[in-house]
Structure formats: C-alpha cells, structure tokens
Z-matrix of the N, CA and C atoms (Angstrom, degrees):
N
C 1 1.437
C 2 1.522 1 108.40
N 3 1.386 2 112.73 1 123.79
C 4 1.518 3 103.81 2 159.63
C 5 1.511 4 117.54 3 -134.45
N 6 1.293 5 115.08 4 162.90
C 7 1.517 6 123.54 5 162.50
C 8 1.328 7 115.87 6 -119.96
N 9 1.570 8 130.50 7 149.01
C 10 1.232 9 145.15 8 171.68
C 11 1.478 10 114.17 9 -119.47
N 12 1.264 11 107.62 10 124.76
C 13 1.721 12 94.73 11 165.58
C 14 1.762 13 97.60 12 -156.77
N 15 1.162 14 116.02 13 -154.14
C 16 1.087 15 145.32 14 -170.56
C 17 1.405 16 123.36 15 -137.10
N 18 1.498 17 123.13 16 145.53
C 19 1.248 18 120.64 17 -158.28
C 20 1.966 19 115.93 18 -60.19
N 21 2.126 20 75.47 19 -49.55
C 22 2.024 21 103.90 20 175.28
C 23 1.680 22 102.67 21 -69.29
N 24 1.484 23 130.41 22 -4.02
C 25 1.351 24 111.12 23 163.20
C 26 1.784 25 96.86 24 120.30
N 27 1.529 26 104.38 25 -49.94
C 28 1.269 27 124.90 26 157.15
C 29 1.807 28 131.84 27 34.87
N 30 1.155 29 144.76 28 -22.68
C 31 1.384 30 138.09 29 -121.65
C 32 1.140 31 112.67 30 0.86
N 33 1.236 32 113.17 31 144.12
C 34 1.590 33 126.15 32 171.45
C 35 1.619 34 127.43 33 -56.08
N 36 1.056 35 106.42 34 -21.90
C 37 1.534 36 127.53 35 179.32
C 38 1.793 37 114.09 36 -63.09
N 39 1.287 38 86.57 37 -34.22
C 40 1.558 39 108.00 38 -174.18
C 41 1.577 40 101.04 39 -63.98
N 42 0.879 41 142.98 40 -17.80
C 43 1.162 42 140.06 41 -175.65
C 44 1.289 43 129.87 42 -94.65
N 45 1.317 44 101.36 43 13.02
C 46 1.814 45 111.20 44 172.85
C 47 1.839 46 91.47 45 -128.14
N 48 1.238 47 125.95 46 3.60
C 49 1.362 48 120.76 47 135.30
C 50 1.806 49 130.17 48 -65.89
N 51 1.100 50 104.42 49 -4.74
C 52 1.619 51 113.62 50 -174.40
C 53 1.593 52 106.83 51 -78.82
N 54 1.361 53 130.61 52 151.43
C 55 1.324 54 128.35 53 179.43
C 56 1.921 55 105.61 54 -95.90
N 57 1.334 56 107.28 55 125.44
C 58 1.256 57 125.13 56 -170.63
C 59 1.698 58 116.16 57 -147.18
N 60 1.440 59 93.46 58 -122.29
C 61 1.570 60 112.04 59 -165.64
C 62 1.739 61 108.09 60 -90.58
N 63 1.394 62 119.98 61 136.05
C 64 1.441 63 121.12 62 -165.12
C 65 1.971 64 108.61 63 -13.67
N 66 1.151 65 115.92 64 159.72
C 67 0.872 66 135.87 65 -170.62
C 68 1.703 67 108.76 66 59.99
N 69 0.701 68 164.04 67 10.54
C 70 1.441 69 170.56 68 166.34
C 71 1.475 70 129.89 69 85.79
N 72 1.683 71 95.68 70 27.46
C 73 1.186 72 119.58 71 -155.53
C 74 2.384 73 90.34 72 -111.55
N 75 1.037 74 96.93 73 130.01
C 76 1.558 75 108.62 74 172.17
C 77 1.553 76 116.04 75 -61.92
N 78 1.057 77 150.50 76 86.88
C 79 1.253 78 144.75 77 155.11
C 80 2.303 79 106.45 78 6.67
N 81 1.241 80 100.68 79 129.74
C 82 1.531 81 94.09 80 -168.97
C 83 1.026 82 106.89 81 -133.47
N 84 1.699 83 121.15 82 114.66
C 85 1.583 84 130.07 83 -165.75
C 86 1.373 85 120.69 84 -124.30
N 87 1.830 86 94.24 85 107.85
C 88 1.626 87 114.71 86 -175.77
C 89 1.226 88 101.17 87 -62.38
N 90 1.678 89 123.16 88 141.38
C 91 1.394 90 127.03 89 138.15
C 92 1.300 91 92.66 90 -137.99
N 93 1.610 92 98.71 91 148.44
C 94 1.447 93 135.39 92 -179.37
C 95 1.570 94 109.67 93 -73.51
N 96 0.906 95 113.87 94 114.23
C 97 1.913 96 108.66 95 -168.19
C 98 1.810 97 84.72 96 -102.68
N 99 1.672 98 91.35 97 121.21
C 100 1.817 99 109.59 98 164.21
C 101 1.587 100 110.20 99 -137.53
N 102 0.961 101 138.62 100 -160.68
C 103 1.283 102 162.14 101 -170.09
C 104 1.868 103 103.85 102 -90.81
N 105 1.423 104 105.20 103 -32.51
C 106 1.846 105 110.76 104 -137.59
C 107 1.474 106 95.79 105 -78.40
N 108 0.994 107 123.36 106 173.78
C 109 1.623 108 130.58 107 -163.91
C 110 1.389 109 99.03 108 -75.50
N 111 1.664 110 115.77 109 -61.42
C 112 1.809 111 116.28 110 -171.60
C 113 1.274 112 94.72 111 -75.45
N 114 0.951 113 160.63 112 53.67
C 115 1.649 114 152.05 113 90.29
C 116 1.475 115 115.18 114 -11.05
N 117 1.466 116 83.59 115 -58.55
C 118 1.852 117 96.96 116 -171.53
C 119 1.258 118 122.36 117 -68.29
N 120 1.335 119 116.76 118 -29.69
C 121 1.162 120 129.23 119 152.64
C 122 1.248 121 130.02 120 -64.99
N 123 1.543 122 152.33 121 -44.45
C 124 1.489 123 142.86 122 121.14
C 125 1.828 124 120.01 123 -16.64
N 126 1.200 125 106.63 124 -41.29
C 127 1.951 126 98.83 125 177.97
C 128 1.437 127 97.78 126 -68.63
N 129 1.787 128 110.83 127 -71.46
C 130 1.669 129 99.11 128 -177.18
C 131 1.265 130 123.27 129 -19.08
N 132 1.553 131 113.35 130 -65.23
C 133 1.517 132 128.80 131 -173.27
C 134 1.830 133 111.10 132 -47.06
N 135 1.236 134 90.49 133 -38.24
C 136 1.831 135 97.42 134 -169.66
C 137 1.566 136 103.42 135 -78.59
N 138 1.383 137 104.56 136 -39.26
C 139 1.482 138 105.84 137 -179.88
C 140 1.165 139 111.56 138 -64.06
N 141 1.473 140 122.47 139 -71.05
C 142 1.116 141 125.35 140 155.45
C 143 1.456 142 125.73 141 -1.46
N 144 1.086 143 127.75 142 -85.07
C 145 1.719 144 141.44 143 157.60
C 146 1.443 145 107.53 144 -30.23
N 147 1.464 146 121.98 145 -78.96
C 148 1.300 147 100.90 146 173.20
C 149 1.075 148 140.40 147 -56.35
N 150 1.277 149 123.38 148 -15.80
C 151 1.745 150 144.82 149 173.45
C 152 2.354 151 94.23 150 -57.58
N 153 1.358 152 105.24 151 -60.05
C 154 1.300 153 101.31 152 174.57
C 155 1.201 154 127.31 153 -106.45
N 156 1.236 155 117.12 154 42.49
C 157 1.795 156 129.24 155 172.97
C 158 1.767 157 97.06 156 -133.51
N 159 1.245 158 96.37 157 -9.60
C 160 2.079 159 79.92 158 -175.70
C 161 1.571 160 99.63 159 76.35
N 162 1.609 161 115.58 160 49.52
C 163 1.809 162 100.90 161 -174.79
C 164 1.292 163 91.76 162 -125.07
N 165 1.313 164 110.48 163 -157.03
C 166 1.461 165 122.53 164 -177.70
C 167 1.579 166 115.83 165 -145.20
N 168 0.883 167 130.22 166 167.13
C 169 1.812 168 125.22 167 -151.99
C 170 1.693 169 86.65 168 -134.80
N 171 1.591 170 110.16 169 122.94
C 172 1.510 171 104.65 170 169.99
C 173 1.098 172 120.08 171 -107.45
N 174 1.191 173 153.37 172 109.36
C 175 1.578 174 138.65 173 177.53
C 176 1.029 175 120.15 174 -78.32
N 177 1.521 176 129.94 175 131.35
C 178 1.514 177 137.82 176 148.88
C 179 1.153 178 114.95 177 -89.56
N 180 1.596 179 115.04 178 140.77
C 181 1.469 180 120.18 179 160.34
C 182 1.136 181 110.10 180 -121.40
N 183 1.218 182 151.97 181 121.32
C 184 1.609 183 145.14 182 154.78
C 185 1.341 184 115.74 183 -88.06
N 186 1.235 185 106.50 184 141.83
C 187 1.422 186 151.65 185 -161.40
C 188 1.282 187 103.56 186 -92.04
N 189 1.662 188 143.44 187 77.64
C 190 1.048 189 146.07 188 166.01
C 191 1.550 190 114.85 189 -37.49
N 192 1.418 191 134.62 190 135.39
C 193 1.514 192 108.03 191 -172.04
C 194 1.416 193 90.13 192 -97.85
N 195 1.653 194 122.00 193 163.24
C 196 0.972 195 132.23 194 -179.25
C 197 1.705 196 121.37 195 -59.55
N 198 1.071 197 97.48 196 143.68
C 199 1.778 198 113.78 197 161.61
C 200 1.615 199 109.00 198 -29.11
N 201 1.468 200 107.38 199 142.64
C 202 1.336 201 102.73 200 139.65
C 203 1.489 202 120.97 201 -7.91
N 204 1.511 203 125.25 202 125.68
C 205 1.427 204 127.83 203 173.10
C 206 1.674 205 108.85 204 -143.24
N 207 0.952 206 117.28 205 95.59
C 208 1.349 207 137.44 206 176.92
C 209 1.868 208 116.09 207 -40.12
N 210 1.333 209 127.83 208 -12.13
C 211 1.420 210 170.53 209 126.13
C 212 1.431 211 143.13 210 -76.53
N 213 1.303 212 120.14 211 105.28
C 214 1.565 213 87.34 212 -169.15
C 215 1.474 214 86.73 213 -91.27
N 216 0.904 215 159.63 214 -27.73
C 217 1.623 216 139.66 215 171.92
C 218 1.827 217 101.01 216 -24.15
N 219 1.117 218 108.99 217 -65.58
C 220 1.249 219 116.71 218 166.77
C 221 1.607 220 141.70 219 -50.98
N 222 1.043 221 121.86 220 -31.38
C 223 1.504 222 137.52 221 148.28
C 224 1.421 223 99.64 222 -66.86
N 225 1.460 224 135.57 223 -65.45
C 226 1.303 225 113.44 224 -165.97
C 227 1.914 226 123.87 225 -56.71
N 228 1.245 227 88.18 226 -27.92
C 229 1.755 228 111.48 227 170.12
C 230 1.575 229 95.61 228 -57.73
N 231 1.408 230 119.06 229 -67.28
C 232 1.618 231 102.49 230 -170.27
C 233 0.501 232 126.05 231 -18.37
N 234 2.070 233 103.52 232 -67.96
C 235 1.123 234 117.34 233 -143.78
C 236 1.882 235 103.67 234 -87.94
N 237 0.905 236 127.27 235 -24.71
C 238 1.494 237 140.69 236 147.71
C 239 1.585 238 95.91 237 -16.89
N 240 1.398 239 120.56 238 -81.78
C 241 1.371 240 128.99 239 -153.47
C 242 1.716 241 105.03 240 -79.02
N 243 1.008 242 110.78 241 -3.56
C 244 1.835 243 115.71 242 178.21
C 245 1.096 244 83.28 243 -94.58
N 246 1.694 245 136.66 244 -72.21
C 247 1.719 246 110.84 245 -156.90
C 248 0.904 247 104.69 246 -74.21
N 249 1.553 248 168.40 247 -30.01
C 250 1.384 249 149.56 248 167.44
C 251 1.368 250 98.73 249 -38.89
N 252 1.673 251 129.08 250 -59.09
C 253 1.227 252 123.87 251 -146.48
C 254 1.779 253 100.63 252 -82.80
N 255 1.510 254 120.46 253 -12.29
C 256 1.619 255 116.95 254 169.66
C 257 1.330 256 110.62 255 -97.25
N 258 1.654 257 119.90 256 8.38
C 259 1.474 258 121.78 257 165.39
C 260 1.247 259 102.58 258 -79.37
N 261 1.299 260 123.96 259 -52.11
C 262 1.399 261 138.19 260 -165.79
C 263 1.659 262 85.86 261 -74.41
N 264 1.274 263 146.42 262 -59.21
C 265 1.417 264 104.93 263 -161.05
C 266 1.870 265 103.29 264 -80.83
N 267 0.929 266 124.63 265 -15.21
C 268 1.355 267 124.56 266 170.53
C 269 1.440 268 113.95 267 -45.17
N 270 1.806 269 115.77 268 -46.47
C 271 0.991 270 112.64 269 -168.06
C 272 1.678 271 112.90 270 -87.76
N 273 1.178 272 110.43 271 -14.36
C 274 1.249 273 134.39 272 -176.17
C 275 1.903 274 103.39 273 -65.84
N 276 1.491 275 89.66 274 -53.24
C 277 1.936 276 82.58 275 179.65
C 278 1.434 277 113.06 276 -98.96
N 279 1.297 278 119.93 277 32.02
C 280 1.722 279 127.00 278 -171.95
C 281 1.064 280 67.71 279 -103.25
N 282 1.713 281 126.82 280 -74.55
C 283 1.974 282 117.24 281 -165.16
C 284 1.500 283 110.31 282 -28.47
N 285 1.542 284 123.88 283 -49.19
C 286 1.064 285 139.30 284 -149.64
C 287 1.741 286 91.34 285 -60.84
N 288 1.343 287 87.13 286 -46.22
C 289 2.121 288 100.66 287 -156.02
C 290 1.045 289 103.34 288 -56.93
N 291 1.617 290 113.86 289 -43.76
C 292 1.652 291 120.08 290 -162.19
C 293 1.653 292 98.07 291 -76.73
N 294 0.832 293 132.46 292 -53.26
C 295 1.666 294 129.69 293 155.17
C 296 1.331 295 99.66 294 -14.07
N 297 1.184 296 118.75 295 -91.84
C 298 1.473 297 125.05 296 -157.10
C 299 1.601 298 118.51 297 -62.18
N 300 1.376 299 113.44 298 -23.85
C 301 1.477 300 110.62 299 -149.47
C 302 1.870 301 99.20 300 -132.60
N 303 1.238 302 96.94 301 -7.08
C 304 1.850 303 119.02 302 -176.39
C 305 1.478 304 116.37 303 45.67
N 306 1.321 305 100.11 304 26.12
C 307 1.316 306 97.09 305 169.46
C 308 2.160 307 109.59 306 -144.61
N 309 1.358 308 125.72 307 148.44
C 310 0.967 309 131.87 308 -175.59
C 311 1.720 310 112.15 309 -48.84
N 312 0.732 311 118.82 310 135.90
C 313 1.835 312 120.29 311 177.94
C 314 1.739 313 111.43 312 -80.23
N 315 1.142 314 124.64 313 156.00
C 316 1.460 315 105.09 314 166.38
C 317 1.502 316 105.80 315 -93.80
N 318 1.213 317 130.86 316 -166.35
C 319 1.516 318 117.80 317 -167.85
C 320 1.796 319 90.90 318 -175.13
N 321 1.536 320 89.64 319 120.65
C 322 1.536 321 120.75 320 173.57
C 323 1.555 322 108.94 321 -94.91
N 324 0.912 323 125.50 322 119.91
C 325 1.690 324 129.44 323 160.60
C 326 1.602 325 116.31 324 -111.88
N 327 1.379 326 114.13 325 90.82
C 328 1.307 327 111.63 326 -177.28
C 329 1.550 328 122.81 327 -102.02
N 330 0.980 329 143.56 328 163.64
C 331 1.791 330 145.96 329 158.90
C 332 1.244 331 135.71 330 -105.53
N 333 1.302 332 110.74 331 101.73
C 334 1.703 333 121.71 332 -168.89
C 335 1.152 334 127.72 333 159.31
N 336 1.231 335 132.21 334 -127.87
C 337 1.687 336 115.26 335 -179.85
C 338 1.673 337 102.49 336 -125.79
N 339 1.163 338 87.09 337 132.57
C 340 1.748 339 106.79 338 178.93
C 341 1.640 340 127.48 339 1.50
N 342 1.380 341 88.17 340 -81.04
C 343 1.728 342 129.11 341 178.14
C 344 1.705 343 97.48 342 -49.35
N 345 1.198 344 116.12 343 -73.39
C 346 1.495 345 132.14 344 172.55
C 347 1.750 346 117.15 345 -40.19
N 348 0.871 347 110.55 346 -60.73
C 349 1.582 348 128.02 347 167.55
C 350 1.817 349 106.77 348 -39.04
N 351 1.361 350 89.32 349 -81.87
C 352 1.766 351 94.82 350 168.94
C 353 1.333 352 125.21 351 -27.16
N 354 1.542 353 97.95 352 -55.09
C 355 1.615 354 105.16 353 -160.76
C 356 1.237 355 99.25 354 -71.75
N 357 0.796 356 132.89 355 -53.06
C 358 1.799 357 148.65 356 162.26
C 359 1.570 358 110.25 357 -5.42
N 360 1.528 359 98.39 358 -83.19
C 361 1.453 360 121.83 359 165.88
C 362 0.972 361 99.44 360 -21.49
N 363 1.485 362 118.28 361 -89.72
C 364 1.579 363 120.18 362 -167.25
C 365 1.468 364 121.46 363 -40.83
N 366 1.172 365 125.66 364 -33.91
C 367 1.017 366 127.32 365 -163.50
C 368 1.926 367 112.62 366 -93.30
N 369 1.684 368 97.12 367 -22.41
C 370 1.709 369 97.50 368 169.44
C 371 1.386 370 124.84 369 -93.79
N 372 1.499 371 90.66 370 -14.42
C 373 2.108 372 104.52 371 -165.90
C 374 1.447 373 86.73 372 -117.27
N 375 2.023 374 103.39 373 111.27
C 376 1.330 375 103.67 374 162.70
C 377 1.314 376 93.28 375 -95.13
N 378 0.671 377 141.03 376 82.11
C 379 2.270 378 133.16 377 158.56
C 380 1.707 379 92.74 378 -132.63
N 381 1.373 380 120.65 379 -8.88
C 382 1.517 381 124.43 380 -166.15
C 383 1.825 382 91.94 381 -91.10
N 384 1.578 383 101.50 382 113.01
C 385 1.368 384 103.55 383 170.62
C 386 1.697 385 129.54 384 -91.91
N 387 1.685 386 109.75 385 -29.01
C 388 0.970 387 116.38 386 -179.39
C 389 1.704 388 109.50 387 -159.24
N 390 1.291 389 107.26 388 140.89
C 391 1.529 390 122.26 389 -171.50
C 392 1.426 391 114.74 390 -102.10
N 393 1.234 392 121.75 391 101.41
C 394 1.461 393 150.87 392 -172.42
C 395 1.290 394 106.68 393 -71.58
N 396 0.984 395 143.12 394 103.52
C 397 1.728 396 148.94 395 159.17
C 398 1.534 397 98.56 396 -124.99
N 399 1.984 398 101.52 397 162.92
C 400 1.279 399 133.61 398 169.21
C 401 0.587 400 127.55 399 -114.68
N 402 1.446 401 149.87 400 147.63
C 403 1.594 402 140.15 401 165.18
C 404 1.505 403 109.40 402 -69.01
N 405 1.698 404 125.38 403 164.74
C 406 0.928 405 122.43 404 140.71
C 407 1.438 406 132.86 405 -69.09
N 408 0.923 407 116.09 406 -171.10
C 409 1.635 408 105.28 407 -165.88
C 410 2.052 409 87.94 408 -144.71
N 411 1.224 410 123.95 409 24.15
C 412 1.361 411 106.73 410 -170.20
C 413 1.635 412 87.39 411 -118.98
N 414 1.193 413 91.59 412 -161.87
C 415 2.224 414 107.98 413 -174.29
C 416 1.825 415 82.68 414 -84.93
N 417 0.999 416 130.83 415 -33.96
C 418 2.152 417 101.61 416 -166.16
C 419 1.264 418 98.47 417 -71.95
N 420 1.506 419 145.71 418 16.44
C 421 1.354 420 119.66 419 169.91
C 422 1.556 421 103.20 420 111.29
N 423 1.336 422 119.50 421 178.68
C 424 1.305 423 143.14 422 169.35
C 425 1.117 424 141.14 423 -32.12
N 426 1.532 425 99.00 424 -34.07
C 427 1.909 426 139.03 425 -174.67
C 428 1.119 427 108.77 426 105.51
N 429 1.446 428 118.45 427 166.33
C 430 1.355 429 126.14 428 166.94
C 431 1.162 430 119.99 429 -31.04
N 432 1.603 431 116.26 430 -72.80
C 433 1.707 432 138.78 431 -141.75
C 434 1.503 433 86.98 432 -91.30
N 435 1.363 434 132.93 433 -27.41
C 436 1.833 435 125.45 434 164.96
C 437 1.406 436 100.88 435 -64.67
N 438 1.126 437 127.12 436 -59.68
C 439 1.158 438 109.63 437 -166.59
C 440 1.920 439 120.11 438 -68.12
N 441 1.807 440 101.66 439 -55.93
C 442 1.225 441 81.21 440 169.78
C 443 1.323 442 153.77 441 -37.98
N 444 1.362 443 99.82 442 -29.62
C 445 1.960 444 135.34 443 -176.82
C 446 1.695 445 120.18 444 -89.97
N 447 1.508 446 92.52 445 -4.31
C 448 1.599 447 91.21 446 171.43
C 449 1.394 448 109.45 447 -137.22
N 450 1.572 449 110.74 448 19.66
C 451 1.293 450 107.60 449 177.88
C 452 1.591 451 90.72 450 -92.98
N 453 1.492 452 95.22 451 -148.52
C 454 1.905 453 130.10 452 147.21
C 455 1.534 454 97.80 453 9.76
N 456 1.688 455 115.28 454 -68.96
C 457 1.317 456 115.15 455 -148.88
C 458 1.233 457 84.39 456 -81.28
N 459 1.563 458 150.17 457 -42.62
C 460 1.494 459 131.91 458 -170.62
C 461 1.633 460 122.14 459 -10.24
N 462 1.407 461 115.95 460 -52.22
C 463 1.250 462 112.25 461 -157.88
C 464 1.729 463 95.62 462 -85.40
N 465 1.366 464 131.57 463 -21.11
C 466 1.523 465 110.79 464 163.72
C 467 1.345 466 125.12 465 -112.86
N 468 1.667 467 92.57 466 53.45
C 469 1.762 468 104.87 467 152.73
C 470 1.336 469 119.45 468 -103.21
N 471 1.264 470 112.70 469 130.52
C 472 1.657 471 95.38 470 -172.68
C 473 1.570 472 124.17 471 -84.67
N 474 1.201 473 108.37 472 -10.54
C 475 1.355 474 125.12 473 -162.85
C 476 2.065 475 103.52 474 -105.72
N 477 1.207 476 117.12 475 140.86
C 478 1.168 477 127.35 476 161.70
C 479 1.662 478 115.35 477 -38.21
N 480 1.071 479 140.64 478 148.66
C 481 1.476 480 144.84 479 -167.20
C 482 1.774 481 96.63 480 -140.67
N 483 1.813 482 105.99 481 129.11
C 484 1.334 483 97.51 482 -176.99
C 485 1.544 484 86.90 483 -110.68
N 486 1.403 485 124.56 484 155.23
C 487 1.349 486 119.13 485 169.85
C 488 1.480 487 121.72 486 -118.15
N 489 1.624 488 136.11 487 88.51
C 490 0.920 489 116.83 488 -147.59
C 491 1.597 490 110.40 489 -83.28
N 492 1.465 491 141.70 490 160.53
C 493 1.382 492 133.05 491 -164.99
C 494 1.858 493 85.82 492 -88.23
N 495 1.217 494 100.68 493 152.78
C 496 1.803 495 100.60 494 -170.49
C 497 1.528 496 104.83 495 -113.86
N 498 1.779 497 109.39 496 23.22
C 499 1.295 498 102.02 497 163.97
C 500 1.510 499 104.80 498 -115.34
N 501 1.179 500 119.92 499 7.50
C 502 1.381 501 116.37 500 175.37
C 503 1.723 502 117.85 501 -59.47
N 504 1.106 503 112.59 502 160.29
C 505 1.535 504 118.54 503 174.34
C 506 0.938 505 112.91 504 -111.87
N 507 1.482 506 103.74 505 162.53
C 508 2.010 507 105.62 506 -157.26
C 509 1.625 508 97.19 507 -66.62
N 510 0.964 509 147.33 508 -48.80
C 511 1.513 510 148.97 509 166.52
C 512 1.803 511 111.61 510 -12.96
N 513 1.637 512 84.43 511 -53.42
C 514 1.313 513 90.94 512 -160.75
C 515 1.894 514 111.69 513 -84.09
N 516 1.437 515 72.43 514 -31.74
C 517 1.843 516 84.32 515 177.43
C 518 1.809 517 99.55 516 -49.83
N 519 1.319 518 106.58 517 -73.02
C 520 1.481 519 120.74 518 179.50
C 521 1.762 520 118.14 519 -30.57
N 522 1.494 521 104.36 520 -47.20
C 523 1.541 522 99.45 521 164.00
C 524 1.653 523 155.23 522 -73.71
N 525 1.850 524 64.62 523 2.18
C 526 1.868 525 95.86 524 179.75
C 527 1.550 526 124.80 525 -88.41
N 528 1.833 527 100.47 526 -34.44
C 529 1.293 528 136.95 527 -162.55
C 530 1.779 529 80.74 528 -92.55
C-alpha cells in the first residue's frame, strides 16, 4: 500500500513541473524517515542540496506491519495505530524540511519492509533523483538500509545513492551539501 502527497495538499506529480535540473525537472531527494539518530543527518544533507540546486526533499516512512496478532480485530487496530503514529512523525519532519530546504517535501507513507519499500519507490517514481542515507555511527556497522542498499541490491538501483557519514556535524554536513 502506498500514499503520495504533499505537505500544501499539492499532488505529487506537480513536482516535476517545478523549474530545476536540465529538463525542467527539480533534482528529487529521497530520505528514509526512521526513528535512528543519522536520519538527521541524511535530511540536513538532502535539504541542504535541495535548498541550493532548486530540488525538493521526499520523505519515506514505512509502516512495519504488525507482529503476530492472535485477532485480526486486533492486528487491524495495530496497524491502524502505527500509521497514524508514522503520519504524525512524517508530518513532524516535513516541518523540519520546509525549515531547512524552504520548500514543502513530498511524502510517501508505505507498508512493509524497509529495504523492499525503497527499492520499489525507486523503481515506480521516476521524479526521485537521488537517495539520501546515513551511516550509523555505533559498533553494528552502517545500519540496516546502508547496508542492504549498497550491497547485492546496488546494481538494481537506478538512481545514484549519497551516503552521508552520521558522525558528521551540522557545520560540517552543511559544507558538504
């Protein structure tokens, strides 16, 4: 399942009407909206970039489907109370985007598993120019969605992948972007 929209209400489509990057199309910058710390570090970067390319910042969130539910009255409730609660953080870092990047983000809300979701995206939404990830910054490595996305699956992404290091500081992030 997915939805697309825009912060102003907008259709999503509308956004390869915007004046940008050759063809008259805006440069279009995925970040993966999660919980994890270098998150924040991938939006800056995207905002950032689109803030001085004339682009636009898209967010995805996916919608893990619920656990085992012994009820589906009850599973459907979960999953009920997870997408309200990834609308609300969706809408929560769109404020963030338009701050940073002065312009509205478009915003994907999908259901399923991470890796899958993404790849997806990319592969149905050509207006998506470039895919924004962070590293982790702890001892397990890179993160999940770095690693999955730059292993195996690398060669059927179609789009460029920026990886931002997730110990950088906003200073530094900003001088990169």
């Amino acid at each position: 399942m997915s939805d697309a929209f825009t912060t102003d209400g907008a259709p999503t489509g509308g956004a390869a009407s915007l004046v940008g990057n050759k063809g008259g199309r805006p440069r279009t910058f995925l970040v993966v909206v999660d919980e994890s710390e270098e998150m924040g570090a991938a939006l800056l970067y995207a905002s950032a970039r689109a803030r001085a390319t004339g682009g636009v910042v898209a967010l995805l969130k996916v919608v893990e489907p619920p656990e085992f539910a012994h009820f589906a009255a009850i599973g459907e409730r979960m999953a009920d109370e997870n997408r309200e609660a990834a609308e609300q953080t969706l809408q929560r870092f769109a404020a963030e985007t338009v701050k940073m990047s002065g312009r509205p983000p478009v915003l994907y809300l999908r259901e399923g598993q991470p890796e899958d979701e993404v790849r997806d995206l990319l592969e149905t939404d050509g207006d998506i120019s470039v895919l924004v990830l962070a590293t982790g910054t702890g001892a397990e490595g890179p993160g999940p969605l770095v690693s999955a996305l730059t292993g195996k699956a690398a060669g059927r992404i179609r789009v460029p992948v920026t990886i931002v290091p997730g110990n950088l500081t906003e200073d530094e992030i900003l001088r990169l972007a």
